[in-house]
MMTF fields as JSON, N, C-alpha, C and O atoms, coordinates in Angstrom:
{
  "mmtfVersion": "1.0.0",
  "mmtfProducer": "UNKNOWN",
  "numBonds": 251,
  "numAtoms": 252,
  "numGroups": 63,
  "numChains": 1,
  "numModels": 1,
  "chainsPerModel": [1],
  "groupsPerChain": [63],
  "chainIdList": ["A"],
  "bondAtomList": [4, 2, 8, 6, 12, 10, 16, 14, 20, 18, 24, 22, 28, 26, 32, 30, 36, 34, 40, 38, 44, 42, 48, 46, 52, 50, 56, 54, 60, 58, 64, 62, 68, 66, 72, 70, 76, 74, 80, 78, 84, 82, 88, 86, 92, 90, 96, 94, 100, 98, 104, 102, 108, 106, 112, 110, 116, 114, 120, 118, 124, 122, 128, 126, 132, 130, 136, 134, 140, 138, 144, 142, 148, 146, 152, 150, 156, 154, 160, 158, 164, 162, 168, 166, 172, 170, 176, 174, 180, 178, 184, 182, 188, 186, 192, 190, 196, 194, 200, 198, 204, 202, 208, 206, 212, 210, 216, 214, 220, 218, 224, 222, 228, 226, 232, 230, 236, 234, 240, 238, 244, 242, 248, 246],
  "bondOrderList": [1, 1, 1, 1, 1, 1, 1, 1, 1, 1, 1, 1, 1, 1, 1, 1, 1, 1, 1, 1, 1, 1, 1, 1, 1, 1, 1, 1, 1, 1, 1, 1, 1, 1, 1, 1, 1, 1, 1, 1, 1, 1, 1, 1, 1, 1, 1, 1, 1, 1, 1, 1, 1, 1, 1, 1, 1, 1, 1, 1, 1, 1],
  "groupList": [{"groupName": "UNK", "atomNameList": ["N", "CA", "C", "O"], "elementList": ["N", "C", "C", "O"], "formalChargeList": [0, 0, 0, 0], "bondAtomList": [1, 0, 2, 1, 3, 2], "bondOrderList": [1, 1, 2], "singleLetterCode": "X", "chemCompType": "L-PEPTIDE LINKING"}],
  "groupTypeList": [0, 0, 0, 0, 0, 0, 0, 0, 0, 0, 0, 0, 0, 0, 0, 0, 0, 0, 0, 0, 0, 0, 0, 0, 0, 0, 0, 0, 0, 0, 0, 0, 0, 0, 0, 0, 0, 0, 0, 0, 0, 0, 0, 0, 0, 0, 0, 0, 0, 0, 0, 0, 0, 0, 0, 0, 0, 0, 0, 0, 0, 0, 0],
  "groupIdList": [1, 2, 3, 4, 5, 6, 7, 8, 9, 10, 11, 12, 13, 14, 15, 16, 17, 18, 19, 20, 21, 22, 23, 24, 25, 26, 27, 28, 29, 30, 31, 32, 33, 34, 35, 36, 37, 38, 39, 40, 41, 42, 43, 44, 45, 46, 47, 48, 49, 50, 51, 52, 53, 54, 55, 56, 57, 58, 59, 60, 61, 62, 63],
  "secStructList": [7, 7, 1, 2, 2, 2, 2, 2, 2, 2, 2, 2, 2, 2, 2, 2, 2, 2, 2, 2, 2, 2, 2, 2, 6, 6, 6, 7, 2, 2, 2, 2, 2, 2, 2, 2, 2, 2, 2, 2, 2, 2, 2, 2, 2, 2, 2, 2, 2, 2, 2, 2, 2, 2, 2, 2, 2, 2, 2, 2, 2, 6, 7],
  "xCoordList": [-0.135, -0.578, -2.093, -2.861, -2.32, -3.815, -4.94, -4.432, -5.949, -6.277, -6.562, -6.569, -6.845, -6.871, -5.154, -4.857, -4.364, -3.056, -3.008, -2.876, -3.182, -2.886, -3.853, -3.458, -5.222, -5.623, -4.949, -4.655, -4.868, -4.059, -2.665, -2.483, -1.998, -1.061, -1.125, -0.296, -2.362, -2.747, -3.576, -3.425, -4.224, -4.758, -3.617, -3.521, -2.218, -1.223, -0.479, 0.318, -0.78, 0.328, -0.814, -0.605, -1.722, -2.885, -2.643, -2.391, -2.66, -2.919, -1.336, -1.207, -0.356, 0.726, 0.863, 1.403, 0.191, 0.862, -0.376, -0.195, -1.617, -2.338, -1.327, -1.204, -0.741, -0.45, 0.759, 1.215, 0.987, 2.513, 1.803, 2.604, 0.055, -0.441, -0.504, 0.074, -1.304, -1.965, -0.416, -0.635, 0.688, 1.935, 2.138, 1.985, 2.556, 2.94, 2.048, 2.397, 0.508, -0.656, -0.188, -0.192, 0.081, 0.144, 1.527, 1.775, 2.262, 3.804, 4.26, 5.028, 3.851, 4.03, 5.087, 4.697, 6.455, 7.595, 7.522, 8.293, 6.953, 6.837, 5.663, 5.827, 4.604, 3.562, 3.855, 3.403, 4.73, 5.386, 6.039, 5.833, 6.907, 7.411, 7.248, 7.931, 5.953, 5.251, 4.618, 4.557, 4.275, 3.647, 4.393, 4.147, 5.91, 6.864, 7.084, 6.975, 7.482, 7.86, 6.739, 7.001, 5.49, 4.134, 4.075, 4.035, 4.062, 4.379, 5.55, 5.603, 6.622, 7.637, 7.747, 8.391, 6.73, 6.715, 5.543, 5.423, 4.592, 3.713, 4.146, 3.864, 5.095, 5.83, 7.2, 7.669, 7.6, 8.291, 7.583, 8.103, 6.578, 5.489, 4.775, 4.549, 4.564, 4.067, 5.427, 5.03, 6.802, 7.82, 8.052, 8.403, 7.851, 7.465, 6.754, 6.745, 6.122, 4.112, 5.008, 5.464, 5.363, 5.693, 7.005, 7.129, 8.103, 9.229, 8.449, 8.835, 7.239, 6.947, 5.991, 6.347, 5.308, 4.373, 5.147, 4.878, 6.493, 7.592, 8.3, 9.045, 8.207, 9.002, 7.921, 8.45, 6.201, 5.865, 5.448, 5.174, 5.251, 5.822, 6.71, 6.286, 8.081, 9.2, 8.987, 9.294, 8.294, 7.894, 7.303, 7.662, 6.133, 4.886, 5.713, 5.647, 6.494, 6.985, 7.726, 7.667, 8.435, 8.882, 8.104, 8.647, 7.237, 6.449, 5.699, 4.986],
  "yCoordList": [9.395, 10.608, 10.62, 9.728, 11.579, 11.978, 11.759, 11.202, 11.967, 12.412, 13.288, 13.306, 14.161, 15.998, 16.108, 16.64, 15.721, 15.819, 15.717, 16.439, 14.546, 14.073, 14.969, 15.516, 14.987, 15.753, 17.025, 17.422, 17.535, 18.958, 18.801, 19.41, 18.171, 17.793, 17.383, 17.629, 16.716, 16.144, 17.775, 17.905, 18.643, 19.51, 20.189, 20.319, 20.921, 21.592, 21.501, 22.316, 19.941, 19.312, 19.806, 21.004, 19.514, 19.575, 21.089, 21.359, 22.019, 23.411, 23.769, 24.948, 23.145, 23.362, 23.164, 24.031, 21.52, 21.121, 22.513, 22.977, 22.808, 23.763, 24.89, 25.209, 25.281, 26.547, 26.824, 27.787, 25.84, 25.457, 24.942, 24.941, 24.425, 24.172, 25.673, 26.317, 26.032, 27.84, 28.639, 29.794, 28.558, 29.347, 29.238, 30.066, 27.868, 27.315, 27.986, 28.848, 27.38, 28.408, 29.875, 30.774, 29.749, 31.785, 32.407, 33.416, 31.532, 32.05, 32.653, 33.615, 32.162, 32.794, 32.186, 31.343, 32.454, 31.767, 32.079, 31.42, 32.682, 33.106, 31.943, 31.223, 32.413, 31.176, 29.771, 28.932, 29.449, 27.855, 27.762, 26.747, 28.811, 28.665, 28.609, 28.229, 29.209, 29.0, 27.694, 26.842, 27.412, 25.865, 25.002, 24.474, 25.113, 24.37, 23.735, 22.661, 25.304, 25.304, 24.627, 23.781, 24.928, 24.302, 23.173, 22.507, 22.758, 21.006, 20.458, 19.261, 21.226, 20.357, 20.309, 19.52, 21.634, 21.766, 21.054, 21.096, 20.357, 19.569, 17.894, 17.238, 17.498, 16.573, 16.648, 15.558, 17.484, 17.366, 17.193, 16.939, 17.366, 17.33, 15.859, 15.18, 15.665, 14.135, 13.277, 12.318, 13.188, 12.626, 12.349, 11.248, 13.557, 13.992, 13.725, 13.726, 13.484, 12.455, 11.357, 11.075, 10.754, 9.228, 8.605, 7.414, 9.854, 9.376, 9.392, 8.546, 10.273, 10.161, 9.042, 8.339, 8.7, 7.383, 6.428, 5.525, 6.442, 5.153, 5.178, 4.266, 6.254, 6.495, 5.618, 5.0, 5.658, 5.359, 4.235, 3.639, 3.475, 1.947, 1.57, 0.975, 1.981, 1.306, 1.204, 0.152, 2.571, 2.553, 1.646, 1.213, 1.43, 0.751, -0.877, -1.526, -1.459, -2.559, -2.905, -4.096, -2.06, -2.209, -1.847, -1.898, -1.618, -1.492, -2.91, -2.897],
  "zCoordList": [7.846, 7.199, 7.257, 6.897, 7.681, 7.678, 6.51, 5.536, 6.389, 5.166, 4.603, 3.373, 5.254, 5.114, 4.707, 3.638, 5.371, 4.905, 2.93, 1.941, 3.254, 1.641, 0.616, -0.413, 1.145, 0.285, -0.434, -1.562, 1.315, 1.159, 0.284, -0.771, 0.697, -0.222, -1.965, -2.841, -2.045, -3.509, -4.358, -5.573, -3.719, -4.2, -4.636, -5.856, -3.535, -4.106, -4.877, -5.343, -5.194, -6.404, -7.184, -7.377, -7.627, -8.852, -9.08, -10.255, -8.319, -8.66, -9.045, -9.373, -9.066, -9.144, -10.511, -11.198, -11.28, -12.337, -13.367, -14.493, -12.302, -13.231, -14.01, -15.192, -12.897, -13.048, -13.971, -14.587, -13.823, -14.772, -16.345, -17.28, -16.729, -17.947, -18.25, -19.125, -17.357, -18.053, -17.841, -18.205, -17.52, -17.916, -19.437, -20.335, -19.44, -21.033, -21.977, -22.783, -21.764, -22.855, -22.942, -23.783, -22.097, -22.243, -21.774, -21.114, -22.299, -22.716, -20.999, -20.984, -19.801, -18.668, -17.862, -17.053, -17.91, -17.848, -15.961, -15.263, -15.558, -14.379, -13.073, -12.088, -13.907, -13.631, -13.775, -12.996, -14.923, -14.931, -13.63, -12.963, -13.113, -12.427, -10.718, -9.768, -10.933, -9.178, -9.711, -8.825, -10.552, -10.618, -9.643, -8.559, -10.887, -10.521, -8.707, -8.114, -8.35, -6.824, -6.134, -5.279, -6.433, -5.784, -5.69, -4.656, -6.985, -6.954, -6.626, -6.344, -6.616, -5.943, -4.093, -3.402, -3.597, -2.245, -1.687, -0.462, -2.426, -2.359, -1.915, -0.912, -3.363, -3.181, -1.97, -1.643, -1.554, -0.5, 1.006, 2.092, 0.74, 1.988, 2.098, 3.1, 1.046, 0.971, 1.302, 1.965, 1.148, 1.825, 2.807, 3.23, 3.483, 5.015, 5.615, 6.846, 5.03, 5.908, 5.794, 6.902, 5.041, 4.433, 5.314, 5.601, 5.734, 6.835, 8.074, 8.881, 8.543, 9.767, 9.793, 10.738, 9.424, 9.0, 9.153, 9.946, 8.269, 9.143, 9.912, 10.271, 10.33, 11.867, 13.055, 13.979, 12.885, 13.914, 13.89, 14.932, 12.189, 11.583, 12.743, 13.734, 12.557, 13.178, 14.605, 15.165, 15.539, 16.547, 17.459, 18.554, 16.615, 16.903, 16.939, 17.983, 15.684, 15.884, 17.207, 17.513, 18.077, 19.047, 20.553, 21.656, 20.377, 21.53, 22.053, 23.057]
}
């Protein structure tokens, strides 16, 4: 995984768990809820770095 990756990845989680603080403050059952999806599509992306990272782990061992 890159590091622009992760960043990118670490910023969308951050703005995710934001958006889901300022929902709650302000009763925004809607805004919790793009938080939500944000950070969970953040964390599905960081998985994804993390299987291909050991995909080329496993690779690299056999070369």
């Amino acid at each position: 995984m890159s590091f622009t990756d992760k960043v990118k990845n670490e910023t969308d989680e951050l703005a995710g768990k934001a958006k889901q603080a300022v929902g709650r403050a302000t009763d925004n059952e809607r805004l919790v809820a793009e938080g939500q999806a944000q950070e969970t599509a953040a964390h599905a992306k960081k998985a994804g770095e993390h299987v291909k990272d050991a995909g080329k782990d496993v690779r690299d061992a056999f070369s």
